[in-house]
Steps between C-alpha positions, in 0.01 A plus 500: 500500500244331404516713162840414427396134530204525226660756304862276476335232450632289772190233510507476105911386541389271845279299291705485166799391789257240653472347177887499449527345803270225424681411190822521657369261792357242258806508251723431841246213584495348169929449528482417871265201309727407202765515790299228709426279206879495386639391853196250541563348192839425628399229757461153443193386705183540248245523854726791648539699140149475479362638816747759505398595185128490607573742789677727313198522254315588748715758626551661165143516467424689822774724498387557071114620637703703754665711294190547268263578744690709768631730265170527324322524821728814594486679169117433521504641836764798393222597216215533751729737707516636143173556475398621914810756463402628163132579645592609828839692442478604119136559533432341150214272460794259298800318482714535235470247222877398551377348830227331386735347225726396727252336719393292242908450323619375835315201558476360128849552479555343791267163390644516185858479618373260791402259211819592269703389780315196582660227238338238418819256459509503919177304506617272226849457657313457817272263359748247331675497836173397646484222210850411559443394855192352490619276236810423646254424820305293295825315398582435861220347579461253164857417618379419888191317438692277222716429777260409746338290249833337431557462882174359568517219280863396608357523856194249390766277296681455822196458737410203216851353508539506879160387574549231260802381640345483867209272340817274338714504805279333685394180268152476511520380900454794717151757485696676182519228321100490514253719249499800641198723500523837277453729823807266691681529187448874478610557862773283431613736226425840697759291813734485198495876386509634868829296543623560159398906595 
């Protein structure tokens, strides 16, 4: 039997379907990915497109190696039973060449595809929806602190107006009416804004 297996060649078309299967796997990857980055693109909230896009990168990436590194890992693995059955069963100090080839085929082809398949427009797509968000983030928060400054100074404009009219409402008679010391004036003011708040 095991005759039949070196002398049909079985390993040889193992390894040559280990690559196959590789390229298969990553080519299925790569348009579960376009897939991903279609529907993601598709919602509305910059944060959410972004980390979804993120994980999916990362995804993509892992399942990529996968199917680079199993397959060649097998078809390595297939040539050294190559190479044990040829000495043992055959009796021949030698593999054929067309192993050897294919030992070495498998695995380039397999990187090469790997980086064929890996476009570089995903990154950049990624990428501007990274810029996209941050600068709309950035926008947000220009926007909030103008607002707080703009908030702040109506909020001392009325601490001013209402502690001036308590110092006017009571005509110069009562302990108002007196100078006032910065610190009694400050409190005064803080009184204000914790009322006012």
């Amino acid at each position: 039997m095991l005759h039949q297996i070196m002398d049909m060649q079985l390993l040889l078309y193992a390894m040559a379907g280990m690559g196959v299967l590789g390229i298969l796997g990553m080519a299925a990857v790569c348009l579960i990915y376009k897939r991903r980055i279609r529907e993601n693109s598709r919602l509305s909230d910059l944060k959410e497109k972004w980390i979804k896009l993120w994980e999916n990168r990362d995804e993509l990436m892992h399942k990529m190696n996968c199917w680079v590194w199993v397959p060649s890992f097998i078809s390595t693995l297939l040539l050294c039973l190559a190479v044990v059955l040829s000495k043992i069963v055959l009796k021949r100090g030698m593999v054929s060449s067309v192993y050897l080839q294919a030992g070495v085929v498998v695995p380039v082809v397999l990187l090469v595809m790997r980086r064929a398949l890996d476009s570089v427009w995903k990154d950049e797509k990624l990428f501007s929806f990274i810029m996209d968000y941050l600068e709309e983030q950035s926008n947000k928060i220009a926007e909030v602190q103008a607002a707080a400054a703009v908030s702040r100074e109506q909020e001392d404009a009325m601490v001013e107006y209402v502690a001036g009219g308590i110092k006017k409402s009571d005509g110069g008679r009562g302990r108002f009416g007196e100078f006032l010391s910065p610190e009694e004036e400050e409190i005064m003011r803080e009184v204000i804004r914790e009322f006012m708040g």
